[in-house]
C-alpha positions as protocol buffer text, in pm:
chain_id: "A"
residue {
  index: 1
  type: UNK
  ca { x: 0 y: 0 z: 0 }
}
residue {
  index: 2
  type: UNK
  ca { x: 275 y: 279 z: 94 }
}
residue {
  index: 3
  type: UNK
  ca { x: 494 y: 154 z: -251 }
}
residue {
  index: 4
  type: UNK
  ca { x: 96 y: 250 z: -426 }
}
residue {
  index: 5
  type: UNK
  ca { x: 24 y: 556 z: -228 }
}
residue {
  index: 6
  type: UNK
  ca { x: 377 y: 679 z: -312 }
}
residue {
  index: 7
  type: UNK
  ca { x: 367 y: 553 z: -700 }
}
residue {
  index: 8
  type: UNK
  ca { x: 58 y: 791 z: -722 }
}
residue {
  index: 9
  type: UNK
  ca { x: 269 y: 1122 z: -506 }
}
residue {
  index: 10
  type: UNK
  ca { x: 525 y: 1032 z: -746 }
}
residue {
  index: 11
  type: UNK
  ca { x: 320 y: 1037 z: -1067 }
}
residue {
  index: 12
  type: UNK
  ca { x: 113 y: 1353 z: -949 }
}
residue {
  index: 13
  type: UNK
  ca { x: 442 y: 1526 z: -873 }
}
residue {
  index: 14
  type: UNK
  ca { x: 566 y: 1453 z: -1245 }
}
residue {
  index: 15
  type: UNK
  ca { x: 269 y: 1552 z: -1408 }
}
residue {
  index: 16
  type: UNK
  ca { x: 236 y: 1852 z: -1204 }
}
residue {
  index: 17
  type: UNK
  ca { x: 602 y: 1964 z: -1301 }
}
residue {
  index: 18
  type: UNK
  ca { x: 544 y: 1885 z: -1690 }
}
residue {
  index: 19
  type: UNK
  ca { x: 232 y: 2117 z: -1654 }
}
residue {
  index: 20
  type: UNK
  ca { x: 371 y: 2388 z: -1468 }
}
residue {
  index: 21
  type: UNK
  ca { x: 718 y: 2397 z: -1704 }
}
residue {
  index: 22
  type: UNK
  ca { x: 495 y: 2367 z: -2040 }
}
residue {
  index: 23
  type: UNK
  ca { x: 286 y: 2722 z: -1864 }
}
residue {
  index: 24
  type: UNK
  ca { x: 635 y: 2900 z: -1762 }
}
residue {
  index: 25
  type: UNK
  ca { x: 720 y: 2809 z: -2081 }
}
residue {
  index: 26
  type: UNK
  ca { x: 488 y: 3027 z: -2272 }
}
residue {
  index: 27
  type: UNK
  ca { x: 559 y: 3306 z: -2065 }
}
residue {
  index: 28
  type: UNK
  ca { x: 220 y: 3397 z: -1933 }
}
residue {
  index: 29
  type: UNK
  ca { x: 202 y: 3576 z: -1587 }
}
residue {
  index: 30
  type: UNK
  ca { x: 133 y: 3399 z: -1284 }
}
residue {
  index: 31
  type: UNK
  ca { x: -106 y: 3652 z: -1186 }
}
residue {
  index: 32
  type: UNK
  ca { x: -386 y: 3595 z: -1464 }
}
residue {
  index: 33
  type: UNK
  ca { x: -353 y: 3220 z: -1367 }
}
residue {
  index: 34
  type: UNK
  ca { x: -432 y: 3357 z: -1029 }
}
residue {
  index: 35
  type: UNK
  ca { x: -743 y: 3549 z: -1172 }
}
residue {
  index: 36
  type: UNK
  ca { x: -840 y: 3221 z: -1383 }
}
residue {
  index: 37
  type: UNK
  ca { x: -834 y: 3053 z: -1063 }
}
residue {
  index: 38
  type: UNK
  ca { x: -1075 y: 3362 z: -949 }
}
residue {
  index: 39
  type: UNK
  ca { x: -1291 y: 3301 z: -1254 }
}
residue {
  index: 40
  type: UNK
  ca { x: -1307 y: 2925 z: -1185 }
}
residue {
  index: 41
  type: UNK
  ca { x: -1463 y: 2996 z: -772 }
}
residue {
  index: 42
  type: UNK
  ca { x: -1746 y: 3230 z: -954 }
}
residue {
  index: 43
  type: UNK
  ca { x: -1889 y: 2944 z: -1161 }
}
residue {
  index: 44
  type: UNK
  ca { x: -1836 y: 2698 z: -912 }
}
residue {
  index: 45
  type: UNK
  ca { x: -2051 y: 2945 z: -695 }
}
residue {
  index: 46
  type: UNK
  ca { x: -2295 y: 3019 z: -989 }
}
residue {
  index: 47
  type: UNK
  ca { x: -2370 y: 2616 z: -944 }
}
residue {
  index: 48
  type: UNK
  ca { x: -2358 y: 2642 z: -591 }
}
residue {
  index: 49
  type: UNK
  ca { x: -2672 y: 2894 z: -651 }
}
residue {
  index: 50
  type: UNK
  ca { x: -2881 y: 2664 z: -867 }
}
residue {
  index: 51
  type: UNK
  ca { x: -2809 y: 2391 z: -652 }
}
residue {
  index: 52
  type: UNK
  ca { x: -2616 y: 2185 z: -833 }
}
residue {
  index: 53
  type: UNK
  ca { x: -2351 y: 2132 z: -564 }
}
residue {
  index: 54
  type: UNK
  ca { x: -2191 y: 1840 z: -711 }
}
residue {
  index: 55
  type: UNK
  ca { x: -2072 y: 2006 z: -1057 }
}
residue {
  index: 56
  type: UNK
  ca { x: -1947 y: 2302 z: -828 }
}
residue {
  index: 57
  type: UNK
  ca { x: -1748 y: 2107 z: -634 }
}
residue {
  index: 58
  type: UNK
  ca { x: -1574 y: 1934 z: -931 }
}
residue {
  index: 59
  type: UNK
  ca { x: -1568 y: 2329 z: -1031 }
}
residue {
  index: 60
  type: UNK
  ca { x: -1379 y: 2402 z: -694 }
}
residue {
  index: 61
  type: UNK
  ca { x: -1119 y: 2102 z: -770 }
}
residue {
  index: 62
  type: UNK
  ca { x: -1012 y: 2247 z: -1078 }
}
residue {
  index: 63
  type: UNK
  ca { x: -994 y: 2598 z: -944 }
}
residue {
  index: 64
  type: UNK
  ca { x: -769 y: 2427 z: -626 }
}
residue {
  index: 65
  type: UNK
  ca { x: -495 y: 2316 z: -906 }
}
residue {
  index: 66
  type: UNK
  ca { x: -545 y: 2656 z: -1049 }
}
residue {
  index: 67
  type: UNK
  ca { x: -449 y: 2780 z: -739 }
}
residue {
  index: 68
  type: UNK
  ca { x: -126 y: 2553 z: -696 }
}
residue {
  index: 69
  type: UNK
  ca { x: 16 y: 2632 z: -997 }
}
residue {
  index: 70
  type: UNK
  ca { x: 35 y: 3014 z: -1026 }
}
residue {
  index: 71
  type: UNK
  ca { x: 274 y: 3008 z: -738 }
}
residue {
  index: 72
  type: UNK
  ca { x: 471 y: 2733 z: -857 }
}
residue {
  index: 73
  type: UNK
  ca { x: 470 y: 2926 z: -1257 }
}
residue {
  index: 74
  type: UNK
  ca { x: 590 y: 3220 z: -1106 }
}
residue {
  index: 75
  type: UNK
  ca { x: 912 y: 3048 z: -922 }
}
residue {
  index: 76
  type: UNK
  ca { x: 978 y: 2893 z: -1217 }
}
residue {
  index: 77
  type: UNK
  ca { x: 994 y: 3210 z: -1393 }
}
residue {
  index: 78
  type: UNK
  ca { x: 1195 y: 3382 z: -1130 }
}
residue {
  index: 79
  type: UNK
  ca { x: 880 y: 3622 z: -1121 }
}
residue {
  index: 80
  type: UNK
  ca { x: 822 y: 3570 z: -753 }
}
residue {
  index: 81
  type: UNK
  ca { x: 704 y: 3973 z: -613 }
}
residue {
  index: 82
  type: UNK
  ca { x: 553 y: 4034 z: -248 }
}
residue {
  index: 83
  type: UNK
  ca { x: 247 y: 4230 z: -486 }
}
residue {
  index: 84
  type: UNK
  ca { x: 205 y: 3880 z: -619 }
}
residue {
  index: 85
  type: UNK
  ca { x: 151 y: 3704 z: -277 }
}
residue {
  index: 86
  type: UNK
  ca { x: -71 y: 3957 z: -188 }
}
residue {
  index: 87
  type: UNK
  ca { x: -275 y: 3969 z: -516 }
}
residue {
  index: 88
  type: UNK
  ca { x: -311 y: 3576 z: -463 }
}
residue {
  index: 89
  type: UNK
  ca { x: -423 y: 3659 z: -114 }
}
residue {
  index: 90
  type: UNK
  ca { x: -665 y: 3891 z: -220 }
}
residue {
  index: 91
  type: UNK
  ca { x: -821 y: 3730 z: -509 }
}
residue {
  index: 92
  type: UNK
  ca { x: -834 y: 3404 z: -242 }
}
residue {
  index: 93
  type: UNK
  ca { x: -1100 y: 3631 z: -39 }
}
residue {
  index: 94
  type: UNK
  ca { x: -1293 y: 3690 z: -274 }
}
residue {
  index: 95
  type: UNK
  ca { x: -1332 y: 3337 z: -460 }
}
residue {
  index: 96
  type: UNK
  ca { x: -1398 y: 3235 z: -66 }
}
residue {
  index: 97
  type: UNK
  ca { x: -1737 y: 3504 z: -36 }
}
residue {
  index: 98
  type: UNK
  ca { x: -1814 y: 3368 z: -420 }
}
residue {
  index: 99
  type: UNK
  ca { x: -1915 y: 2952 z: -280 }
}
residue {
  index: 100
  type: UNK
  ca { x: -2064 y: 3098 z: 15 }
}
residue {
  index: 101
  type: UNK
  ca { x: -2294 y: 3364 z: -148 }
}
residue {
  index: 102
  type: UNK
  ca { x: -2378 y: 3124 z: -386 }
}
residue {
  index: 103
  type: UNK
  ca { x: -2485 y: 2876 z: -134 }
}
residue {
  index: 104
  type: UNK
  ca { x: -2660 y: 3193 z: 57 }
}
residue {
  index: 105
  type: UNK
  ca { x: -2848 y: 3225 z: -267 }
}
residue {
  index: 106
  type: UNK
  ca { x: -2972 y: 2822 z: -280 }
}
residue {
  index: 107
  type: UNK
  ca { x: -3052 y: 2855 z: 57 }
}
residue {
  index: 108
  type: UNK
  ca { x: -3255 y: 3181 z: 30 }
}
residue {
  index: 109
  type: UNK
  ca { x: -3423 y: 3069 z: -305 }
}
residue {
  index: 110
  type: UNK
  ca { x: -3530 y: 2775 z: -105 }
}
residue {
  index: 111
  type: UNK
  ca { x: -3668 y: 2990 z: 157 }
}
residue {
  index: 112
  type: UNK
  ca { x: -3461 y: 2796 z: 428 }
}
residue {
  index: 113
  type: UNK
  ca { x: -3400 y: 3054 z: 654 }
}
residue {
  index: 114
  type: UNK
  ca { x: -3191 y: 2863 z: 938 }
}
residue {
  index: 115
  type: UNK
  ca { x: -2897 y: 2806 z: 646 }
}
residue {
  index: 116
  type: UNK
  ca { x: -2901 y: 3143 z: 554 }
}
residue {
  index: 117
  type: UNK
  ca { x: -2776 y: 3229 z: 869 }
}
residue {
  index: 118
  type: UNK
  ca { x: -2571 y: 2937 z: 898 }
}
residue {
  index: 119
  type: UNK
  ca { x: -2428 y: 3011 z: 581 }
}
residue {
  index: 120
  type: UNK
  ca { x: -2370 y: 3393 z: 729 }
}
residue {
  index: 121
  type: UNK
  ca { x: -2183 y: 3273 z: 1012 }
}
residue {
  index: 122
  type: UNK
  ca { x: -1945 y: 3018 z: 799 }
}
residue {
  index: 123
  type: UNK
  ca { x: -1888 y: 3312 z: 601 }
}
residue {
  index: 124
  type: UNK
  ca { x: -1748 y: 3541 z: 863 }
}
residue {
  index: 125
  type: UNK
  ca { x: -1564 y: 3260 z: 1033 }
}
residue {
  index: 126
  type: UNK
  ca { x: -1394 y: 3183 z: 678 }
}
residue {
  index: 127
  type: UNK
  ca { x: -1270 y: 3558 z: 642 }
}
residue {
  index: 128
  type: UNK
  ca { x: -1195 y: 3609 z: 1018 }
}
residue {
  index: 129
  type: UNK
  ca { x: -943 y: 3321 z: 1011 }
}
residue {
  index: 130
  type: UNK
  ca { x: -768 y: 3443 z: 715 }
}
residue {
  index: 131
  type: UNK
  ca { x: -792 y: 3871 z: 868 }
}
residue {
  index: 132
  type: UNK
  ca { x: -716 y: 3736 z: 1230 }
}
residue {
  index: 133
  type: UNK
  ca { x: -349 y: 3564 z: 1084 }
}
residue {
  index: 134
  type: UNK
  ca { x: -292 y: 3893 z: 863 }
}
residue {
  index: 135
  type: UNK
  ca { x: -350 y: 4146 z: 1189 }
}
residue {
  index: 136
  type: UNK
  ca { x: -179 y: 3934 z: 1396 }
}
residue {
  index: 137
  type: UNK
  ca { x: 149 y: 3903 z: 1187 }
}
residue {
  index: 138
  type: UNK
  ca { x: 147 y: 4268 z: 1202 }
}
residue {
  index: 139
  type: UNK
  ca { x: 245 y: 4236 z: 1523 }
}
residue {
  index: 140
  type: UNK
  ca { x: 423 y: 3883 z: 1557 }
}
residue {
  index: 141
  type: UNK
  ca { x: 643 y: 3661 z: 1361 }
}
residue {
  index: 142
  type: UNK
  ca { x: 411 y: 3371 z: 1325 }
}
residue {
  index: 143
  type: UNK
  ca { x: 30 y: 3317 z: 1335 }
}
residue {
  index: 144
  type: UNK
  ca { x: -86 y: 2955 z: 1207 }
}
residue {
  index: 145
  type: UNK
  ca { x: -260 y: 2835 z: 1541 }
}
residue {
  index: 146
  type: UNK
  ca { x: -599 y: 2690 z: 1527 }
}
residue {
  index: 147
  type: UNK
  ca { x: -731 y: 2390 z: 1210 }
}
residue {
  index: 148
  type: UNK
  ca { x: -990 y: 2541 z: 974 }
}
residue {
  index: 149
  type: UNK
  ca { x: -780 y: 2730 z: 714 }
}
residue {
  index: 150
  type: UNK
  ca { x: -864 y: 2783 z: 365 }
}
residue {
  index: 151
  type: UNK
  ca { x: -768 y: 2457 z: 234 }
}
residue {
  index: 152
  type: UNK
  ca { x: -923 y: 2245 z: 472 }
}
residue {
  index: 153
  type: UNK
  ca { x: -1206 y: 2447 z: 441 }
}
residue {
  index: 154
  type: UNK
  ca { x: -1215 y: 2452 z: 30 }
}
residue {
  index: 155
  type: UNK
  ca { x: -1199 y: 2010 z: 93 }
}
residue {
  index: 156
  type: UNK
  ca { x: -1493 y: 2014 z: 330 }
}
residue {
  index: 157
  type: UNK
  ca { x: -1681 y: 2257 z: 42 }
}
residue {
  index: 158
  type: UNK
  ca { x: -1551 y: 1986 z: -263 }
}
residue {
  index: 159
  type: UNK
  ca { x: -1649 y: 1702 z: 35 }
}
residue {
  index: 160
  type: UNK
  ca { x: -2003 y: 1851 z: 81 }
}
residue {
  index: 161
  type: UNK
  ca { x: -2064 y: 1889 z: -280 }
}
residue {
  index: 162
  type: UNK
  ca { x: -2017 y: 1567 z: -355 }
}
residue {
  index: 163
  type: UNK
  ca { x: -2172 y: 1359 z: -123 }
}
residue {
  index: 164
  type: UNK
  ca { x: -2509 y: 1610 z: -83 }
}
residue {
  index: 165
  type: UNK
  ca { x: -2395 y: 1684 z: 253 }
}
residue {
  index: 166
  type: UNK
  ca { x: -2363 y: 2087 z: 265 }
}
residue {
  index: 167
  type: UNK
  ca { x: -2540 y: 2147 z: 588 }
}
residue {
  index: 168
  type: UNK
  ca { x: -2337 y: 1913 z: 804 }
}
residue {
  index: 169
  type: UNK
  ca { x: -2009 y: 2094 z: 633 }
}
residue {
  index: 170
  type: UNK
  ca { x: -2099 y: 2465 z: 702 }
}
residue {
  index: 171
  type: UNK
  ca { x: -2189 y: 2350 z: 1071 }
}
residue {
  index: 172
  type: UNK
  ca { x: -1828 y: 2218 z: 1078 }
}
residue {
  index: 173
  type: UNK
  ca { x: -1702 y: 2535 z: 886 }
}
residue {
  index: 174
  type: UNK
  ca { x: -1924 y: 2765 z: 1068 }
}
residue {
  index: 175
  type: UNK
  ca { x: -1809 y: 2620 z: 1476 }
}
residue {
  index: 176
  type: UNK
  ca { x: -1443 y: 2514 z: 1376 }
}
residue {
  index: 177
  type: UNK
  ca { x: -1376 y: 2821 z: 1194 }
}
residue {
  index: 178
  type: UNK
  ca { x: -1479 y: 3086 z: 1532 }
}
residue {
  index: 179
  type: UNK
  ca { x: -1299 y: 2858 z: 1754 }
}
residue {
  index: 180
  type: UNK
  ca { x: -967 y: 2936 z: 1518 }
}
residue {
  index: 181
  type: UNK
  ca { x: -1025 y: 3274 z: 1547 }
}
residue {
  index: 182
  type: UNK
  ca { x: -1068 y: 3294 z: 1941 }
}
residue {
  index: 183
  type: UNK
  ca { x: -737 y: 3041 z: 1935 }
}
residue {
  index: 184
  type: UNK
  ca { x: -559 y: 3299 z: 1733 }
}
residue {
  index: 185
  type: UNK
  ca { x: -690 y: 3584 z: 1967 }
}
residue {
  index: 186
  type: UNK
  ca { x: -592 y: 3439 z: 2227 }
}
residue {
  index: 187
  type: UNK
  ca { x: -257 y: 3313 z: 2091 }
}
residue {
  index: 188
  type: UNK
  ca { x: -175 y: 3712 z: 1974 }
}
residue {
  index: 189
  type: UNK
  ca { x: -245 y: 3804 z: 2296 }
}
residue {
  index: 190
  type: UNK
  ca { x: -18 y: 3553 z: 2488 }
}
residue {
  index: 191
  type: UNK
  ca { x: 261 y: 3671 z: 2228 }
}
residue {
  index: 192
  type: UNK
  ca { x: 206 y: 3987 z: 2262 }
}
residue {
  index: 193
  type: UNK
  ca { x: 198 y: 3997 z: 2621 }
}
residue {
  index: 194
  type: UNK
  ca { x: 529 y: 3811 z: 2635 }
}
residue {
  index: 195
  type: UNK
  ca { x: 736 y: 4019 z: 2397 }
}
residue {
  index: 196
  type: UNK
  ca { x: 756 y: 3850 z: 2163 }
}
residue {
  index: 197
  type: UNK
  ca { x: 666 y: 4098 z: 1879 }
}
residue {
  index: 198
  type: UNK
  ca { x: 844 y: 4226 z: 1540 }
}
residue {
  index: 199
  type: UNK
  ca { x: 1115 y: 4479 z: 1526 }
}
residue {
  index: 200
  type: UNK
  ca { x: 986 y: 4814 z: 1494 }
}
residue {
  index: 201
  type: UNK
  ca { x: 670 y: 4694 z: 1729 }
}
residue {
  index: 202
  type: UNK
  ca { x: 700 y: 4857 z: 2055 }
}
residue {
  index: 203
  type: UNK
  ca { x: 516 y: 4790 z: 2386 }
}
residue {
  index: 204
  type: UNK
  ca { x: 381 y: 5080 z: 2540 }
}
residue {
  index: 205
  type: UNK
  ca { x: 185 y: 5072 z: 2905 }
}
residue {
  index: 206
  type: UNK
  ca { x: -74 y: 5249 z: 2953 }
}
residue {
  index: 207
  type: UNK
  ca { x: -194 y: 5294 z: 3365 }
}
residue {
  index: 208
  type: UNK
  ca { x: -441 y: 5022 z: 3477 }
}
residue {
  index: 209
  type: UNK
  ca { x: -408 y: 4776 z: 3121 }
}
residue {
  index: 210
  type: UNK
  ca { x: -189 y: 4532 z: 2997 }
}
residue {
  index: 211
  type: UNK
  ca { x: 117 y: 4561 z: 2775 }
}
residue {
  index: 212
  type: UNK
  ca { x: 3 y: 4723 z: 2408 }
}
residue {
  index: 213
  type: UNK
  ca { x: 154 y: 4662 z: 2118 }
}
residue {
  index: 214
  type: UNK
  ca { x: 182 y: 4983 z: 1925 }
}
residue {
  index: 215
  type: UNK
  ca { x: 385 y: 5028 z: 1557 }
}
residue {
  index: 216
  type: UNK
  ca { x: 684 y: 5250 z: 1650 }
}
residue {
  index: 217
  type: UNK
  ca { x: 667 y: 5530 z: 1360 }
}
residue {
  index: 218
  type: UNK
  ca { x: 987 y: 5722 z: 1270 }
}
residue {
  index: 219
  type: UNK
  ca { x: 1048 y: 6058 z: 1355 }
}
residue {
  index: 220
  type: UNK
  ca { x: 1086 y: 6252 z: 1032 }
}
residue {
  index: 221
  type: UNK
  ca { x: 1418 y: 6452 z: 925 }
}
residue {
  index: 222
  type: UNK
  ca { x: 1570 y: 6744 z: 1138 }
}
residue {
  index: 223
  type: UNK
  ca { x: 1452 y: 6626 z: 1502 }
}
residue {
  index: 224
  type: UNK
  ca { x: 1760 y: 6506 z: 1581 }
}
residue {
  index: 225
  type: UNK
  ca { x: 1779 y: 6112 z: 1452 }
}
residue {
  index: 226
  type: UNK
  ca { x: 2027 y: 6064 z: 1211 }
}
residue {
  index: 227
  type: UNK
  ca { x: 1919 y: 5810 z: 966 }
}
């Protein structure tokens, strides 16, 4: 079984490299594979509306190898930028609101008001994760506590789609997803509170409150720094 299971890594791994050297090879940017990827998430959602969650989450499978192969394109290329992380990052929000407003469209068409707002609530979990991580590492090095990132979250979405099992996922999505956040709160916090914050972050007390962790901003010219 493990000679198999690795035959098949093995296999994927070529085929994956073949792919992503025949792309690099035609020189096209990274980042419209990133919007393709974007592209892909909006019809996956526009099934995900109708109710056809099976075809959208064969939708979301293709748009997941989409979304492994723009990063791996653009290292390949030497075309690696930090405005191409965060353009990946971005677009990543937004295919993540696409599924669930689609599903808050089925379930709203269908007049099932209890999935609507359970829909809601995976929703906000989903981006909270992903804005609780950026804020954090703002202030500390590191900020990958807690289980329900986005591609565990994307395989319970692809898992739910194909075995006609949506509700059960968003309940998982919806309760694993706050109890990342409040890990990650609570994690930033401990961090924080120990000192263990970037250079350039500061701790500054303020009378009857814990240690806060302020940006330190740099005086400007002429009062009396030399740079």
């Amino acid at each position: 079984m493990a000679t198999f299971t690795g035959a098949i890594g093995t296999g994927s791994k070529w085929l994956l490299d073949k792919i992503v050297g025949a792309l690099a090879a035609t020189g096209v940017n990274p980042n419209f594979l990133t919007f393709l990827g974007l592209v892909v998430n909006f019809i996956a959602a526009a099934f995900f509306a109708v109710g056809s969650f099976f075809t959208g989450a064969l939708i979301i499978f293709f748009a997941g190898f989409l979304d492994m192969l723009d990063g791996q394109v653009a290292r390949r290329q030497n075309r690696v930028t930090a405005f191409g992380a965060f353009y990946d990052s971005t677009l990543d929000r937004y295919a993540d609101m696409a599924l669930y407003m689609g599903l808050l469209v089925y379930y709203s068409v269908s007049g099932r008001t209890p999935y609507v707002v359970l829909a809601a609530v995976a929703t906000a979990g989903s981006v909270m994760v992903s804005y609780a991580r950026a804020r954090a590492e703002s202030l500390i090095p590191l900020c990958k506590v807690g289980f329900m990132e986005r591609p565990e979250r994307l395989v319970l979405l692809i898992i739910g789609g194909l075995f006609n099992r949506m509700g059960p996922v968003l309940w998982v999505i919806a309760i694993v997803s706050t109890l990342t956040v409040i890990h990650r709160i609570y994690y930033t916090w401990q961090e924080t509170r120990a000192g263990r914050v970037l250079p350039g972050i500061k701790l500054s007390l303020q009378p009857d409150s814990p240690p806060i962790a302020t940006r330190h901003q740099p005086q400007p010219r002429g009062w009396g720094h030399a740079e």
